[in-house]
N, C-alpha and C positions, 0 to 999 in steps of 0.2 A: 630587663635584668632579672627580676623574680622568675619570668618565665624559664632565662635558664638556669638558675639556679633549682628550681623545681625539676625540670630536667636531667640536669647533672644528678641531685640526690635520687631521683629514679633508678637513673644508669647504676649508681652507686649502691642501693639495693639492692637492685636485680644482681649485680654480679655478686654481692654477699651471698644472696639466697642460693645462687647458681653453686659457688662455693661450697656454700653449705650441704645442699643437695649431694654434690660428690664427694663431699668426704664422708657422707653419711653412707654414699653407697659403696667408697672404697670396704669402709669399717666390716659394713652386711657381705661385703665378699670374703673376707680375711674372715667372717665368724662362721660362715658355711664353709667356707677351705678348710678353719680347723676344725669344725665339727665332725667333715667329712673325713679329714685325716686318724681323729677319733675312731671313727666308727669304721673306716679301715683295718686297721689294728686290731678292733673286735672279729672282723671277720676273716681275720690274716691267723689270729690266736691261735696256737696249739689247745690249748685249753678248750677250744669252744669247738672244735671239729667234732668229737662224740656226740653234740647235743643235738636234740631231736628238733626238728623244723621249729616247733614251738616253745623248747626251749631256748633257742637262741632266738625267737623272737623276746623274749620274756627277758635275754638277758641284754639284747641293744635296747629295749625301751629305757633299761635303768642304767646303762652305760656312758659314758662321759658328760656326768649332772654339769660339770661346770661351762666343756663346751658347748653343750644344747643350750645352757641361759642365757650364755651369751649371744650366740647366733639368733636366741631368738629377740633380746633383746637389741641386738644391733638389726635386726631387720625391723623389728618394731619403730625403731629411731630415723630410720631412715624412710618407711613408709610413713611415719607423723610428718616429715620434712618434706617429704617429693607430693602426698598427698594431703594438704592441713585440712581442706575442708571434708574429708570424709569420716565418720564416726572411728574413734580411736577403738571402740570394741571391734569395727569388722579388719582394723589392720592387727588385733590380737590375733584374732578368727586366723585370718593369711598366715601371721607368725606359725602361728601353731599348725596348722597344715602342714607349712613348709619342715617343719621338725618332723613331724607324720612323714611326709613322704619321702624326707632322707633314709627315716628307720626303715619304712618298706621296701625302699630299693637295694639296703644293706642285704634284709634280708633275703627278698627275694634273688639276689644275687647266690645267697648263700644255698636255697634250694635249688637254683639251676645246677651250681658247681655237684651238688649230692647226687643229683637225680640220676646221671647216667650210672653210678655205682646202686644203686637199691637194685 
């Protein structure tokens, strides 16, 4: 009887954690979709088409504060969850990356679009 009972609350964990695990990674999808919807817009702007390669790099790094803390924070929450045993600073490291290389692709988008007009 203990035996299954110890079984049972296994089972019963594991699908909490598994639970857990995906809504964590629903959350990290919804915060990169709106970050990225963000930073669409920037590169969609009337406003931002004049600016020089490195000004609109200069102006996505400080563009949408609240969706970037989020996406980074919901990615952070979700790497603490899918991965608990690994140092919480190298799943910062990853978050912050991942904001890095949305900016870069924003941008870099944006110097393809230029480039055939120079």
């Amino acid at each position: 009887m203990r035996t299954l009972a110890a079984a049972l609350l296994i089972m019963m964990t594991s699908a909490a954690i598994a639970d857990d695990v995906q809504d964590a990674h629903k959350l990290a999808i919804q915060g990169r979709d709106d970050y990225w919807h963000c930073l669409a817009r920037q590169y969609q702007s009337e406003a931002n088409q004049g600016l020089s390669d490195q000004d609109f790099g200069r102006e996505v790094a400080g563009a949408c504060p609240s969706e970037r803390q989020n996406y980074r924070v919901t990615l952070l929450d979700y790497l603490t969850v899918q991965y608990p045993n690994i140092d919480s600073a190298a799943h910062l490291a990853t978050a912050n990356r991942a904001v890095e290389a949305a900016q870069k692709d924003i941008v870099t988008a944006f110097v393809k679009r230029r480039a055939p007009g120079r």
